[in-house]
SERODO-313406 format. One record per atom (N, C-alpha, C, O, CB): residue in one letter; x, z, y. Coordinates in steps of 0.001 Angstrom, whole numbers, plus 500000, padded with zeros to 6 digits. Glycine has a CB too. Example, Ala and Ser with C-alpha at 12.3 -4.5 7.8 and 13.67 -1.06 7.14 Angstrom:
A513190507800494310A512300507800495500A513200507800496700A514236508465496681A511308509046495527S512850507080497750S513670507140498940S512900507870500030S513409508039501138S514084505725499402
REM end
This chain:
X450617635985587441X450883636665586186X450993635636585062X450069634849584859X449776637702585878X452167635629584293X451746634904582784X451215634543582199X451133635350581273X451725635011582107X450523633534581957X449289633914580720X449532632387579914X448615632124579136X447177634199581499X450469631505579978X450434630739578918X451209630731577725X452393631059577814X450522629804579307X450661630361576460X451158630631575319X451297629339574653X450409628522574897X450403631583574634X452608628856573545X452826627927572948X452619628113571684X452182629190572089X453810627531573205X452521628140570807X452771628404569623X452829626992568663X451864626362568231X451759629418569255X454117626736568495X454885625728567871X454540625652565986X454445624615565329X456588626166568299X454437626769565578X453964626485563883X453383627989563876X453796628890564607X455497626083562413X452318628107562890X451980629573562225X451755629059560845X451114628046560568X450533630498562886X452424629966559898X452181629667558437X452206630948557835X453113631745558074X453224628699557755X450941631282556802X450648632485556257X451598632354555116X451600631393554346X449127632743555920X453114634273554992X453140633629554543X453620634955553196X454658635070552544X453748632441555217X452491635687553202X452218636479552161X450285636982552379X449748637492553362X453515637865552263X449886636717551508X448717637077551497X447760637745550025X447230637254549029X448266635924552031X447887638742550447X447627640224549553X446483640837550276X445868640244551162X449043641439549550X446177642214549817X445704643109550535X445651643159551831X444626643328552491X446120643925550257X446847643001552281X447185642569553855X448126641409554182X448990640944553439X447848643749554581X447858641080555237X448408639542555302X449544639191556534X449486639579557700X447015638506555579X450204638652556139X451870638125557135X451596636879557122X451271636119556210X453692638353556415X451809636692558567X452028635727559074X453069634892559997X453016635174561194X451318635821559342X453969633944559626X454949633757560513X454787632590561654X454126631585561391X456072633547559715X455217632706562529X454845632008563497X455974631735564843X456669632689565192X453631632688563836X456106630438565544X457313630273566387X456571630213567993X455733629398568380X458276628718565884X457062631129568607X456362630952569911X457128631247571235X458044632052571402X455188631815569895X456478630316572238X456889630443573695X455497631256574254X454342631315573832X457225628760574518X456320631950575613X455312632333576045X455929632162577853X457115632263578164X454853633861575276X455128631971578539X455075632307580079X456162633077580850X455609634037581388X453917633080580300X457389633058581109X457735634072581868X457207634634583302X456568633944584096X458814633821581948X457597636089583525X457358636505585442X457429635161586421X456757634770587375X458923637683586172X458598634646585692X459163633262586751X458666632380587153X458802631813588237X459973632515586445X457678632062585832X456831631016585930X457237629706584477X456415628949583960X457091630436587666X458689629815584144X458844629258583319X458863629827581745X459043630989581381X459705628766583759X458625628654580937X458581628765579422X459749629809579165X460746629966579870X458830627226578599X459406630500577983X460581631302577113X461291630204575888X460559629571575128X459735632830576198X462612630111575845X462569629778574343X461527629576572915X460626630356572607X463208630574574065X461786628741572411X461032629485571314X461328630339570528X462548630185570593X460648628911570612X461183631191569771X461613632276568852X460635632545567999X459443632535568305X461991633485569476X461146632830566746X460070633167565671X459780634179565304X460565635045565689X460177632764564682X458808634608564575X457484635696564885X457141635844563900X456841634922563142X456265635412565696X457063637544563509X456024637693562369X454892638137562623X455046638665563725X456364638444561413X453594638303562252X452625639335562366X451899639672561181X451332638886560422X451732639023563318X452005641485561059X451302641852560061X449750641887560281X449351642966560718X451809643035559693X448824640962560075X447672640707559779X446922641863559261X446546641720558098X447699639720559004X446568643122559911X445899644166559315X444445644017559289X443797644424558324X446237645333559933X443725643279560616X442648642857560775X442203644778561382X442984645730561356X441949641918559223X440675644788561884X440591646063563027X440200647269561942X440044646951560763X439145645821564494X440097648181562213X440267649505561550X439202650413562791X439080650235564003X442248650054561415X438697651190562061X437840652226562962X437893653295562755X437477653556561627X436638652161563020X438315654369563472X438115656017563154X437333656718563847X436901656337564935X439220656800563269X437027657908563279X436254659240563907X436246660090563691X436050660518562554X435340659437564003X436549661041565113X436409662365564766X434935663591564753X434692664141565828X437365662751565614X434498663761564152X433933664383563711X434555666004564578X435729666376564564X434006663985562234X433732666520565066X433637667705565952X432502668721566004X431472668217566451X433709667246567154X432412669802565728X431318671048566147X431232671644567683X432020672519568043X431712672392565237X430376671194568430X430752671856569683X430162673168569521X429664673545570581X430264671129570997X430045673965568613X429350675358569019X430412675897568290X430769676958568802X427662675814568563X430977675634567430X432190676483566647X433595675943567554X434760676123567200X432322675975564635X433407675651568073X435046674170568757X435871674112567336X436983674603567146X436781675047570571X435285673589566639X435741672890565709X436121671203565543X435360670281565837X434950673243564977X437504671076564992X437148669812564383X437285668912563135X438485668948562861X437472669273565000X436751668249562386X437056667433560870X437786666724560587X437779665582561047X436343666759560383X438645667137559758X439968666242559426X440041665801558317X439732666858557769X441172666813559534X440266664783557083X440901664750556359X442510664363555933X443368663843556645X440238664420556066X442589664732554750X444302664797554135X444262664110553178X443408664382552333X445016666175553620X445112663039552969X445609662383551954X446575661582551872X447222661216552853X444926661895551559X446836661133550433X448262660846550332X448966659435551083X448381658367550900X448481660780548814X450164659453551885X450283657937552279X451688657473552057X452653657937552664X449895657666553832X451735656745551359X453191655680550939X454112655795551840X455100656490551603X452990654025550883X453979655210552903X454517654444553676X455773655843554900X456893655895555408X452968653435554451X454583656616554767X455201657825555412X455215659011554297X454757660091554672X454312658277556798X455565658940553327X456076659697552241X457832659118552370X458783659843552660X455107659290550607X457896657535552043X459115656724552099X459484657116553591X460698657234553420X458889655003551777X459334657336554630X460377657741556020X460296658881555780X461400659082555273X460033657436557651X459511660313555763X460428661601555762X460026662334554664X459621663454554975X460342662524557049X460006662124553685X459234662769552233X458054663496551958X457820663865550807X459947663617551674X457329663728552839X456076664309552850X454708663532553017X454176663986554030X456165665173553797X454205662909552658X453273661910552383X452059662196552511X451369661228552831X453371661452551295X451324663517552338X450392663889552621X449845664280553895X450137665441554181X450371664491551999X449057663606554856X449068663203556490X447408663804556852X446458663114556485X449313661068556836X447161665144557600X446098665902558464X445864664342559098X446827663834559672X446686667450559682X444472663504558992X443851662543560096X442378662832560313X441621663736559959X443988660971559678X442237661531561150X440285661150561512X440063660833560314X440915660861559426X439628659697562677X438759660463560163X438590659816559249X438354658490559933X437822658113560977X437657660357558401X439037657888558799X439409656127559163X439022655262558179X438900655618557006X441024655725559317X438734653694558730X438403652871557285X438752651232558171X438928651024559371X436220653166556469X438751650285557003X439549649358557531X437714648285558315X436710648748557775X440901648484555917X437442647319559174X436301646781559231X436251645494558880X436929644517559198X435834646935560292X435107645693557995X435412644243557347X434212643811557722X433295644427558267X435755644039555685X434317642371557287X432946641515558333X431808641676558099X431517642029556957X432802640060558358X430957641517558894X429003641829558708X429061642978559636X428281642863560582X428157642436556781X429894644237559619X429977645213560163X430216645327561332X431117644598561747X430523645724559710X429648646106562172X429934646510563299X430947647754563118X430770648589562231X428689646762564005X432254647824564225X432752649612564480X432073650833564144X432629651803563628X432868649963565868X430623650744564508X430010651723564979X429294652117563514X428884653233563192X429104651346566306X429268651155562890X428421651159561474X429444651618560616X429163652444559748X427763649646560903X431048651020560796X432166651664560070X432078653232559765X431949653943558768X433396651419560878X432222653405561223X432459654934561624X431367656016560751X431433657165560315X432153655084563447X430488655064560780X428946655978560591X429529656313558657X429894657389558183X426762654515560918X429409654911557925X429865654651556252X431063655787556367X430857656968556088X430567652692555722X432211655332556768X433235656062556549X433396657768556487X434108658265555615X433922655571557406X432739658546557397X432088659166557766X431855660428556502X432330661536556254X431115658306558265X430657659349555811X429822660281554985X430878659628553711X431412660412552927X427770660034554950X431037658589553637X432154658298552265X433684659595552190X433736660357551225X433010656258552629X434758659657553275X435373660914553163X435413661902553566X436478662518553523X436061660948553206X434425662391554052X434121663275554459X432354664251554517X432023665368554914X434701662840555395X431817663397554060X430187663976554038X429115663652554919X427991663177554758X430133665331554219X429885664104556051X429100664023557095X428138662960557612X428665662019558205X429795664204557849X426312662960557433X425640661980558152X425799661887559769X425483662866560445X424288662173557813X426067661241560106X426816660796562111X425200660575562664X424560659784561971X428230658532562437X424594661071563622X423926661141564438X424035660301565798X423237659414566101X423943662215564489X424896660612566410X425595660115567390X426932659846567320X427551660502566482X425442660770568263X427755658784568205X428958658414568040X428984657656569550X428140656924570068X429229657553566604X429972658010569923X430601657682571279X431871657192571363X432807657991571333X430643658733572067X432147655581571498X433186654908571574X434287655502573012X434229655362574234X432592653383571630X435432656341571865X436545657124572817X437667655812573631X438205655830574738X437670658374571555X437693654890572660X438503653879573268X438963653077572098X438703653531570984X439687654456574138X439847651536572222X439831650600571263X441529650457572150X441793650268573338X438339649205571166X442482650664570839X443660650266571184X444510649440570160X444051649438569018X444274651360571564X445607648775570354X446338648307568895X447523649563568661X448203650159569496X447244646454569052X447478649658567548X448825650621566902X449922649742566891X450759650641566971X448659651239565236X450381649051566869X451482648626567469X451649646915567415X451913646046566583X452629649404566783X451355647015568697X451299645534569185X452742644483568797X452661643270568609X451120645658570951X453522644980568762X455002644555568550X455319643751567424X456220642919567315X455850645680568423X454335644161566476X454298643561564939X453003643506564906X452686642809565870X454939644410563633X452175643801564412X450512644059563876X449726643854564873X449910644095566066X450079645528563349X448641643296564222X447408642860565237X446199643779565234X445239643586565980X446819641397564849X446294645044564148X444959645622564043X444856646351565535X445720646858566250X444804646723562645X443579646200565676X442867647547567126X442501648089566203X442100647660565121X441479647325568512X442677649536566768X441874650668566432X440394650787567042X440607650827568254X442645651822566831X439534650835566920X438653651569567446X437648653324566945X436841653656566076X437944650471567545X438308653944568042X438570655287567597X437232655976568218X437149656130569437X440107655929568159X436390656307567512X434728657190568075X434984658653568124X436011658907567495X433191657032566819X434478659620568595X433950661026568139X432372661209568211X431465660606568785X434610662166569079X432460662449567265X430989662101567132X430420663595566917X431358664200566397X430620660955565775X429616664248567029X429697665378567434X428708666178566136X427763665402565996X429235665417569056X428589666896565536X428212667435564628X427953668575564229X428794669405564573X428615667175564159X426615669187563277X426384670355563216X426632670589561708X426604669449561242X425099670680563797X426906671628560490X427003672034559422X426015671299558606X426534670845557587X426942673324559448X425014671091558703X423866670827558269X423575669277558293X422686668627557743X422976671605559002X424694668872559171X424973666965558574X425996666708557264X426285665679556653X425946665878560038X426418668135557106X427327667465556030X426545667371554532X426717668254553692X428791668420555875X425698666244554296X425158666131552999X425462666007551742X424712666057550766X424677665510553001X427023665780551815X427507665676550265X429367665818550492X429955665627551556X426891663795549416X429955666171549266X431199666460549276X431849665742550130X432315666420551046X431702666398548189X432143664213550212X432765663784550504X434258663362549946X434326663804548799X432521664225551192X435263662806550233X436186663140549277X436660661447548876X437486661153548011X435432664197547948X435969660555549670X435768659185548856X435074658458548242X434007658966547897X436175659057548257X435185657787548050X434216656425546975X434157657066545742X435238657383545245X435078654646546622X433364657268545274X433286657839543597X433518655981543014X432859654954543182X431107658916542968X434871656335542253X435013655119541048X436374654443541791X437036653477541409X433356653777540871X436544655223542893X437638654544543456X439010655385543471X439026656430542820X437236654144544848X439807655113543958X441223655808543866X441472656292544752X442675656438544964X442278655196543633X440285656922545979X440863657762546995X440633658788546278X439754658975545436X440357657789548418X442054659928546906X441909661237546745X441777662218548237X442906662391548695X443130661589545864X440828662804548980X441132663429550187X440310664345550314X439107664297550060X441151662690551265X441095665475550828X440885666206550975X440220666761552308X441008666690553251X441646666426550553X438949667309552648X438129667697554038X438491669030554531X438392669945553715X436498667726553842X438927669330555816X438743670212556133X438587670477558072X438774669683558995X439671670750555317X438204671824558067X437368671826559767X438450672902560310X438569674072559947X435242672581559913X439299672109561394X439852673514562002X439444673609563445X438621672868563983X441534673651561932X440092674583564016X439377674862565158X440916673939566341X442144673870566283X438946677037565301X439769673402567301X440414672468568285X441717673203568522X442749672556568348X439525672199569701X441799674390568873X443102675111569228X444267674548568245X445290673882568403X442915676812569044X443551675191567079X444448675088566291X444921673429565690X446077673009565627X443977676023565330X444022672895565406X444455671051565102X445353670580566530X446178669677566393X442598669738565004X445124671362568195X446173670781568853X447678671323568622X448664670587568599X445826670877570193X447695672382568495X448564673320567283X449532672143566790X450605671712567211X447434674054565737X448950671909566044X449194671359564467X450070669682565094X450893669080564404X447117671059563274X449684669293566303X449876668105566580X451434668565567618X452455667877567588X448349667318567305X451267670003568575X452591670354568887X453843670433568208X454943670161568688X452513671263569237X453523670930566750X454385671268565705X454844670337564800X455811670447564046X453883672138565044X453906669196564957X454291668184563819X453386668286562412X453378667443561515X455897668471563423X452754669327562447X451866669281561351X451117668312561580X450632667981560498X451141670375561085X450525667278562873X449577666030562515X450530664951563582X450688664880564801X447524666296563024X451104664095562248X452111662919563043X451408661850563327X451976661121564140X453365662338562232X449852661289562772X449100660109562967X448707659930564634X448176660708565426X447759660222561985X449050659003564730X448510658487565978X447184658469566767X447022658807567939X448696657485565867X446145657948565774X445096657696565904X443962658833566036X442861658815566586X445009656933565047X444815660060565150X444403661195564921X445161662343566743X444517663221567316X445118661557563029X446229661973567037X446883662154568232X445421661967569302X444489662684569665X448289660932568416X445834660711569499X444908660015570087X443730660649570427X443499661208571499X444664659058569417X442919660530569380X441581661214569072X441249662914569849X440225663349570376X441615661349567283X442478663491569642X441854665349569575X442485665081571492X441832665791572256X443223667221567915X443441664317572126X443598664266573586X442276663577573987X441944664069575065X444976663448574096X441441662718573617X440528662592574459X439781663377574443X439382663814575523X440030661722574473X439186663978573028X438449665162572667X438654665853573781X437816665763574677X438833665896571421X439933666770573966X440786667730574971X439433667221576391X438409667754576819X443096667052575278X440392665598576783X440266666071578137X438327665616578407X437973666061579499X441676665075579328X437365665010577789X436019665292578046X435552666202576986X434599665777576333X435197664058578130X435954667204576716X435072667985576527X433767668478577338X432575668544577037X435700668722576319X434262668692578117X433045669770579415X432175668330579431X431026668586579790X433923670514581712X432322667176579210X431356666341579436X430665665764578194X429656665084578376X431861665388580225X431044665938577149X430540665358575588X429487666324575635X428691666416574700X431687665477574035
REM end
Protein backbone atom coordinates (compact mmCIF):
# COMPACT_ATOMS: atom_id res chain seq x y z
CA UNK A 1 0.00 0.00 0.00
CA UNK A 2 1.28 3.69 -0.42
CA UNK A 3 2.27 5.45 2.27
CA UNK A 4 5.09 7.79 1.20
CA UNK A 5 4.73 11.45 1.08
CA UNK A 6 6.98 14.37 -0.37
CA UNK A 7 6.14 17.56 0.27
CA UNK A 8 8.39 19.94 -1.72
CA UNK A 9 7.29 23.61 -0.09
CA UNK A 10 4.24 24.54 2.37
CA UNK A 11 3.70 28.27 2.81
CA UNK A 12 0.82 29.81 4.90
CA UNK A 13 -0.74 31.73 2.82
CA UNK A 14 -3.74 33.57 4.34
CA UNK A 15 -4.07 33.60 7.94
CA UNK A 16 -7.29 34.93 9.57
CA UNK A 17 -9.85 33.31 11.52
CA UNK A 18 -9.09 30.36 9.47
CA UNK A 19 -6.05 29.51 7.80
CA UNK A 20 -4.78 28.43 3.98
CA UNK A 21 -2.21 26.86 3.32
CA UNK A 22 -0.38 26.15 0.06
CA UNK A 23 1.70 23.43 -0.47
CA UNK A 24 3.50 21.20 -3.51
CA UNK A 25 3.31 17.52 -3.11
CA UNK A 26 4.19 13.96 -4.30
CA UNK A 27 2.73 11.17 -3.00
CA UNK A 28 3.23 7.19 -3.44
CA UNK A 29 1.43 5.63 -6.22
CA UNK A 30 -0.54 1.76 -6.25
CA UNK A 31 2.63 1.17 -8.49
CA UNK A 32 4.99 1.89 -6.24
CA UNK A 33 6.24 4.98 -7.92
CA UNK A 34 6.32 8.82 -7.05
CA UNK A 35 3.36 11.08 -8.43
CA UNK A 36 4.37 14.29 -10.04
CA UNK A 37 4.47 17.06 -8.05
CA UNK A 38 1.38 19.21 -8.00
CA UNK A 39 0.29 21.97 -5.88
CA UNK A 40 -2.05 22.02 -3.02
CA UNK A 41 -4.16 24.01 -1.01
CA UNK A 42 -5.46 23.27 2.46
CA UNK A 43 -8.08 25.01 4.34
CA UNK A 44 -6.63 24.86 7.86
CA UNK A 45 -9.94 24.61 9.95
CA UNK A 46 -8.17 22.83 12.80
CA UNK A 47 -10.89 19.90 14.69
CA UNK A 48 -14.43 20.87 15.52
CA UNK A 49 -16.73 18.76 17.88
CA UNK A 50 -20.48 18.14 17.87
CA UNK A 51 -23.41 16.71 19.82
CA UNK A 52 -26.42 15.50 19.76
CA UNK A 53 -28.30 15.89 22.53
CA UNK A 54 -31.30 13.23 22.70
CA UNK A 55 -34.37 12.26 25.20
CA UNK A 56 -34.72 8.61 25.23
CA UNK A 57 -38.12 8.60 26.99
CA UNK A 58 -39.77 11.22 24.68
CA UNK A 59 -37.52 9.89 21.34
CA UNK A 60 -36.66 13.15 21.07
CA UNK A 61 -33.90 15.05 19.67
CA UNK A 62 -31.93 18.78 20.16
CA UNK A 63 -31.19 20.80 17.45
CA UNK A 64 -30.15 24.14 16.93
CA UNK A 65 -30.77 26.84 13.96
CA UNK A 66 -28.75 29.48 12.85
CA UNK A 67 -27.66 31.68 10.40
CA UNK A 68 -24.76 30.45 7.86
CA UNK A 69 -22.96 32.50 5.06
CA UNK A 70 -21.56 30.19 3.20
CA UNK A 71 -24.77 28.17 2.50
CA UNK A 72 -27.06 31.18 2.31
CA UNK A 73 -24.43 32.16 -0.88
CA UNK A 74 -25.12 28.39 -2.70
CA UNK A 75 -28.97 28.17 -2.41
CA UNK A 76 -30.41 31.29 -0.56
CA UNK A 77 -31.56 30.00 2.56
CA UNK A 78 -28.97 30.32 5.21
CA UNK A 79 -30.62 29.39 8.16
CA UNK A 80 -29.39 25.48 8.76
CA UNK A 81 -31.55 22.74 11.56
CA UNK A 82 -27.83 21.21 13.24
CA UNK A 83 -25.95 19.44 16.40
CA UNK A 84 -24.72 21.56 18.34
CA UNK A 85 -21.16 22.24 17.27
CA UNK A 86 -18.05 24.33 18.32
CA UNK A 87 -14.66 24.71 16.89
CA UNK A 88 -11.61 22.86 19.60
CA UNK A 89 -9.23 24.89 20.59
CA UNK A 90 -6.18 23.88 22.64
CA UNK A 91 -6.07 22.86 26.48
CA UNK A 92 -9.35 21.16 25.54
CA UNK A 93 -10.28 17.91 25.16
CA UNK A 94 -13.49 16.81 22.43
CA UNK A 95 -15.26 15.63 25.20
CA UNK A 96 -14.94 18.88 27.31
CA UNK A 97 -15.95 20.78 23.90
CA UNK A 98 -19.04 18.89 23.60
CA UNK A 99 -19.85 19.22 27.31
CA UNK A 100 -19.11 23.79 27.02
CA UNK A 101 -20.80 23.84 23.77
CA UNK A 102 -23.62 22.08 24.93
CA UNK A 103 -24.82 24.31 27.71
CA UNK A 104 -23.38 27.59 25.72
CA UNK A 105 -26.18 26.89 22.60
CA UNK A 106 -28.25 25.12 23.80
CA UNK A 107 -28.61 24.83 27.79
CA UNK A 108 -28.21 21.66 28.35
CA UNK A 109 -25.74 20.34 31.42
CA UNK A 110 -24.24 16.80 29.52
CA UNK A 111 -24.05 14.02 32.00
CA UNK A 112 -22.87 11.52 29.78
CA UNK A 113 -21.43 11.62 26.24
CA UNK A 114 -20.51 8.80 24.03
CA UNK A 115 -17.98 9.26 21.23
CA UNK A 116 -20.35 8.29 17.89
CA UNK A 117 -17.28 8.56 15.64
CA UNK A 118 -14.39 11.14 14.42
CA UNK A 119 -14.43 11.86 10.64
CA UNK A 120 -13.01 14.77 8.24
CA UNK A 121 -15.76 16.82 6.30
CA UNK A 122 -13.98 16.93 3.44
CA UNK A 123 -10.71 15.61 3.10
CA UNK A 124 -10.17 16.93 -0.51
CA UNK A 125 -9.52 20.48 0.71
CA UNK A 126 -9.77 20.87 4.65
CA UNK A 127 -8.13 19.20 7.38
CA UNK A 128 -10.76 19.64 10.20
CA UNK A 129 -12.12 16.06 11.89
CA UNK A 130 -15.19 16.19 13.22
CA UNK A 131 -15.66 14.58 16.28
CA UNK A 132 -19.31 13.95 16.63
CA UNK A 133 -20.77 12.64 20.47
CA UNK A 134 -24.48 11.98 21.52
CA UNK A 135 -25.38 12.37 24.68
CA UNK A 136 -28.46 11.46 26.15
CA UNK A 137 -30.66 13.72 28.23
CA UNK A 138 -33.54 14.45 30.49
CA UNK A 139 -35.68 18.05 30.64
CA UNK A 140 -34.31 18.84 33.82
CA UNK A 141 -30.56 19.20 32.39
CA UNK A 142 -31.57 22.00 30.54
CA UNK A 143 -30.38 24.80 33.07
CA UNK A 144 -30.46 27.90 31.18
CA UNK A 145 -31.70 29.35 27.78
CA UNK A 146 -29.07 28.72 25.83
CA UNK A 147 -28.89 30.54 22.62
CA UNK A 148 -24.99 31.38 22.80
CA UNK A 149 -22.32 33.33 24.43
CA UNK A 150 -24.00 36.32 26.01
CA UNK A 151 -21.76 39.43 24.53
CA UNK A 152 -21.18 37.55 21.50
CA UNK A 153 -22.73 37.55 18.01
CA UNK A 154 -24.28 34.18 17.99
CA UNK A 155 -27.84 34.15 17.27
CA UNK A 156 -29.55 30.38 17.63
CA UNK A 157 -32.19 29.23 17.95
CA UNK A 158 -33.06 25.61 20.27
CA UNK A 159 -35.37 23.33 19.51
CA UNK A 160 -36.43 19.36 20.38
CA UNK A 161 -38.09 17.34 17.69
CA UNK A 162 -39.02 14.01 17.74
CA UNK A 163 -36.41 11.41 16.01
CA UNK A 164 -39.17 10.57 13.42
CA UNK A 165 -39.61 13.66 12.58
CA UNK A 166 -35.75 15.33 12.46
CA UNK A 167 -35.23 11.96 10.13
CA UNK A 168 -38.14 13.55 8.23
CA UNK A 169 -36.58 16.66 7.93
CA UNK A 170 -33.19 15.10 6.66
CA UNK A 171 -35.42 12.98 3.78
CA UNK A 172 -36.85 16.27 2.62
CA UNK A 173 -34.00 18.49 2.79
CA UNK A 174 -35.12 20.39 5.67
CA UNK A 175 -31.56 19.30 7.47
CA UNK A 176 -28.67 19.57 4.66
CA UNK A 177 -25.61 19.53 7.41
CA UNK A 178 -23.61 16.69 7.37
CA UNK A 179 -22.51 16.33 10.68
CA UNK A 180 -26.01 16.74 11.79
CA UNK A 181 -26.83 13.76 8.87
CA UNK A 182 -24.32 11.91 10.34
CA UNK A 183 -25.30 12.23 13.87
CA UNK A 184 -29.36 11.26 13.84
CA UNK A 185 -28.01 7.74 11.37
CA UNK A 186 -25.96 6.62 14.12
CA UNK A 187 -28.50 7.72 16.66
CA UNK A 188 -31.01 5.51 14.17
CA UNK A 189 -28.97 2.53 14.03
CA UNK A 190 -27.80 2.06 18.16
CA UNK A 191 -30.54 3.06 19.55
CA UNK A 192 -31.79 -0.31 21.20
CA UNK A 193 -28.23 -0.16 22.59
CA UNK A 194 -27.61 3.60 23.96
Amino acid sequence: MPRRVKVSSKTRVFDGYFKIDSAVVSHERYDGTMSALAPRLVFERGDSVAVLPYDRQRREVVLVEQFRFPAYLRDGHGWLWEIIAGIQDEGRSPEEVARAEALEEAGYRLETVRLAMTAYSSPGGSSERLHIYVAPVRPEQRVQPGGGLAGSDEDILVRSFGLDEALQMVADGRIVDAKTILALQYLVLHWDEL
